[in-house]
C-alpha positions in Angstrom: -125.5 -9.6 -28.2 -124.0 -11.1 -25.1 -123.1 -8.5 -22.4 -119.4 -7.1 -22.4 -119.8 -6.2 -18.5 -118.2 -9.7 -17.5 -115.9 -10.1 -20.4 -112.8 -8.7 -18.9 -111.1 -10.9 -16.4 -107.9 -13.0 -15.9 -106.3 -15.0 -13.1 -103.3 -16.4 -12.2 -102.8 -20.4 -10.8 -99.2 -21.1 -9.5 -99.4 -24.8 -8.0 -97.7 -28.1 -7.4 -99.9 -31.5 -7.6 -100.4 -35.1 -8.5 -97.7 -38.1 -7.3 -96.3 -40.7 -9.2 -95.9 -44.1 -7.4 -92.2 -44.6 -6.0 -91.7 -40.9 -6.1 -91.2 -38.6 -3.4 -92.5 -34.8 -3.7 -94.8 -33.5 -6.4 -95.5 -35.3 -9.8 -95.5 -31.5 -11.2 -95.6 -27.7 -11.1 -97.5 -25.4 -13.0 -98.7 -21.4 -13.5 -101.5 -20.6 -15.7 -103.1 -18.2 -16.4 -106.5 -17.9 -17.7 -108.3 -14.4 -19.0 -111.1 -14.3 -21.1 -111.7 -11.1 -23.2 -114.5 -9.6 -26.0 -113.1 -11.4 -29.6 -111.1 -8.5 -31.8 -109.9 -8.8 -35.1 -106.5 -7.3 -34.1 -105.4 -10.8 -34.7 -105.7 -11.0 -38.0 -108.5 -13.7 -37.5 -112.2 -13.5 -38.5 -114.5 -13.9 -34.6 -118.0 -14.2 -34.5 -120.2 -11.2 -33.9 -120.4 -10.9 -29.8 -117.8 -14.1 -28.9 -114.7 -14.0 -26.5 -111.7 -15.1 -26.6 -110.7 -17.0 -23.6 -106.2 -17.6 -23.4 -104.9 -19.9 -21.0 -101.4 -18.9 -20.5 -99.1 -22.1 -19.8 -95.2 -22.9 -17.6 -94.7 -26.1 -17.1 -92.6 -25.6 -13.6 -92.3 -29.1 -13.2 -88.2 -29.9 -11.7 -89.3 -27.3 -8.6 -90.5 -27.1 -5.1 -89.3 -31.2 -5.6 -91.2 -31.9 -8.6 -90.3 -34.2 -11.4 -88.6 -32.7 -14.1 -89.8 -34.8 -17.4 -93.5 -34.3 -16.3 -95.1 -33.1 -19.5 -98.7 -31.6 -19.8 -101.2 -33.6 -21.8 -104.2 -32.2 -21.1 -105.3 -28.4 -19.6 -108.7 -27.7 -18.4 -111.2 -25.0 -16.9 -114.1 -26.4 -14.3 -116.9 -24.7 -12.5 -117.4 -21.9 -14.8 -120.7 -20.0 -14.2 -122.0 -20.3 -17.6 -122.4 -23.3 -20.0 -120.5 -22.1 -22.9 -120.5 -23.7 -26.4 -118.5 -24.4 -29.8 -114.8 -23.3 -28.9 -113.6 -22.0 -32.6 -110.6 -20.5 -33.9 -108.5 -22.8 -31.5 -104.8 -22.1 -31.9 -101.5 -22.9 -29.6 -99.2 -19.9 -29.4 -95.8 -19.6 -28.6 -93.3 -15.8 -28.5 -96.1 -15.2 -30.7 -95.9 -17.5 -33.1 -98.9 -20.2 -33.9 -97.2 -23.5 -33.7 -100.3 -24.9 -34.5 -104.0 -24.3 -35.2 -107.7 -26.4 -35.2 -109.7 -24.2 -36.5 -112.2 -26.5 -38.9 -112.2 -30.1 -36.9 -112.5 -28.6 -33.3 -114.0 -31.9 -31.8 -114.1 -34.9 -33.9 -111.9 -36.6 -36.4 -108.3 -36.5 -36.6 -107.8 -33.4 -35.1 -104.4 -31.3 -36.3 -104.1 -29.0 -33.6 -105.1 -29.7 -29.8 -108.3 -30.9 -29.5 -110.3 -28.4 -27.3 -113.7 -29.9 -26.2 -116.7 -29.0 -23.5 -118.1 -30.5 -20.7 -115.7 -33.7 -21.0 -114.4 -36.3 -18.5 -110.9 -36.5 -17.9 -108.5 -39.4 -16.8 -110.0 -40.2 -13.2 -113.7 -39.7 -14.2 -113.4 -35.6 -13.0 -116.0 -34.0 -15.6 -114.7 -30.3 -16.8 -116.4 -27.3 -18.3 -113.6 -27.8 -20.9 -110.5 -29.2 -21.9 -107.7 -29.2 -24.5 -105.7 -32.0 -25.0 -102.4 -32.9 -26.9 -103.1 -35.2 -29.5 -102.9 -39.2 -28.9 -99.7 -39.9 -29.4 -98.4 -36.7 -30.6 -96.1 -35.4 -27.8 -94.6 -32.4 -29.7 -97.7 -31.0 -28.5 -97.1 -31.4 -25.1 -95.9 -28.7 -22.6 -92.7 -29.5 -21.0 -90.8 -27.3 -18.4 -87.7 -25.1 -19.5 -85.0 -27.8 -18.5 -86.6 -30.8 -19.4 -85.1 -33.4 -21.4 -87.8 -34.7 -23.2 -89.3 -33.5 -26.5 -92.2 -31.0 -26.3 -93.0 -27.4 -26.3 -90.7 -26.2 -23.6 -91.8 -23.3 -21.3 -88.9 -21.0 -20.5 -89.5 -17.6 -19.3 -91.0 -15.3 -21.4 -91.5 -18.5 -23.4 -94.9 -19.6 -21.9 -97.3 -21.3 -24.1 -100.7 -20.4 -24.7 -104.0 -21.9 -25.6 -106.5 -20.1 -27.3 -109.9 -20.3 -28.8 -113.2 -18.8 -29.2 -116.6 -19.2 -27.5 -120.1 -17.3 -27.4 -121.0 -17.1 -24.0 -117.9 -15.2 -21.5 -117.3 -16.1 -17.8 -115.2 -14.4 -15.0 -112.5 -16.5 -14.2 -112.3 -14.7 -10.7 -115.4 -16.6 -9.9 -115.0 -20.0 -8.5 -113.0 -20.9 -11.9 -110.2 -24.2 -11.3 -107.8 -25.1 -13.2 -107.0 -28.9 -13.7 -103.7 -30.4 -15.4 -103.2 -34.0 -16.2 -99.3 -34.6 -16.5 -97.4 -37.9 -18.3 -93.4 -38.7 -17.6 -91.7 -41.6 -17.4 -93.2 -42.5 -13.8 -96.5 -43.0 -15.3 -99.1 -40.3 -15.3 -101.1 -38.0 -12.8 -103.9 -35.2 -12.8 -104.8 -32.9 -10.2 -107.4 -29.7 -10.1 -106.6 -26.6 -7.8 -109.5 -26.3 -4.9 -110.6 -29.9 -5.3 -109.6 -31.6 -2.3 -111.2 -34.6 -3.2 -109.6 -35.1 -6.5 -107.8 -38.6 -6.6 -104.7 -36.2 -5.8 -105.2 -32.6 -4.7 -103.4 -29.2 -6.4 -101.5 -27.1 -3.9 -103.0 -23.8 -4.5 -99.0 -22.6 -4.3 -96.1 -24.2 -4.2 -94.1 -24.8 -0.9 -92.4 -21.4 0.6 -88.6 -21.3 0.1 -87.2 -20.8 3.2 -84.2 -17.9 2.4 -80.7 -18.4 3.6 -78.8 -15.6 5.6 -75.9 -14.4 3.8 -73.0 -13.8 5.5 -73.5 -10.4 5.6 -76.6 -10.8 7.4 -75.1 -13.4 9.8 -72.3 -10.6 10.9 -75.3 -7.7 11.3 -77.2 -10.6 13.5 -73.8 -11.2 15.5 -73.2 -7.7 15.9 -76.2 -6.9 17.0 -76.7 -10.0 19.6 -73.2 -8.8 21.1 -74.6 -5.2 21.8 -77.4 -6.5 23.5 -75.1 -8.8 25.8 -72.6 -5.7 26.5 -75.6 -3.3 27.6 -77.1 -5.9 29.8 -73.7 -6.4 31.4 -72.8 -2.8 32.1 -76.7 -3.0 33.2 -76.0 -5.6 36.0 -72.6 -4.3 37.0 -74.2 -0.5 37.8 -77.0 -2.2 40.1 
């Protein structure tokens, strides 16, 4: 029975990556967030004695920080976990808590109905991941679009994230070392990038760009005010000398 010590974890990605040729800023943003947990049967589904449940918790952000807007996600995936994990199961995408679809007897091979979830796989440039989940070829209802995008897909509003979920038998802490790689599609062509990998073919920010805030005027007349009382006191200052 694997040990529950490690089986508790989760962590957050919010980042901006990839470029498509022609356009200026970021092909995409994204948050996910990836936790990995001891399998229950509060779900309603039958787990394997001792297996985990790992959730990857999807917004497509793409249309900020200057990112394209109809950049849709085709493919998710996890890299540098510390353990070799095997036979994902019980694969299902979940929306507001709904399953809009599930995969749970032709995980790998086949025509698959569901995402296809599969380990230790190479993705688009050649970058070789502890796993991936990928939309189906050809199937873009499947793929995860950002809240205001207006192309088909699952769109990710807020509160509205979508999640991918599935089974394993070994656990990992995704606090340790764990990236997170997206490979995106829009009309500009297509992309992939992978947080911490600065040599991917294009690096992830590991956040997107700070937003400069704007004064309101409000806080322009406190700044004026204030800049005025330092000029009257120096005055009265130099006229008493």
């Amino acid at each position: 029975m694997p040990s529950t010590a490690r089986a508790v974890g989760t962590k957050s990605y919010d980042f901006c990556g990839g470029s498509y040729s022609g356009y200026t800023g970021f092909a995409f943003c994204a948050s996910v967030k990836v936790s990995v947990a001891l399998a229950t049967n509060a779900d309603g589904l039958t787990h394997a004695p001792g297996s985990y449940t790992v959730t990857m918790d999807i917004t497509n952000k793409s249309g900020t920080n200057g990112s394209y807007l109809n950049s849709m996600f085709i493919q998710i995936g996890l890299d540098n976990l510390s353990n070799d994990l095997a036979d994902p199961e019980n694969v299902r995408i979940m929306q507001g808590g709904n399953v809009i679809c599930t995969n749970v007897d032709d995980l790998t091979t086949g025509k698959v109905k569901c995402y296809n979830v599969q380990e230790d796989k190479k993705a688009a440039g050649g970058v070789r991941l502890d796993f991936l989940a990928m939309a189906n070829n050809g199937v873009s209802q499947y793929a995860i679009t950002s809240c205001t995008a207006t192309v088909s897909g699952l769109h990710t509003c807020p509160g509205a994230s979508v999640q991918i979920k599935f089974d394993v038998t070994t656990d990992f802490d995704p606090n340790n070392g764990v990236q997170v790689y997206v490979k995106s599609q829009g009309a500009l062509g297509s992309t992939e990038c992978e947080t911490g990998n600065i040599n991917n073919p294009v690096p992830c920010g590991n956040n997107p760009p700070p937003v400069v805030a704007t004064p309101e005027p409000a806080t322009w007349a406190l700044l004026g005010t204030g800049l005025a009382a330092v000029l009257l006191f120096r005055r009265r200052k130099l006229e008493s000398v």
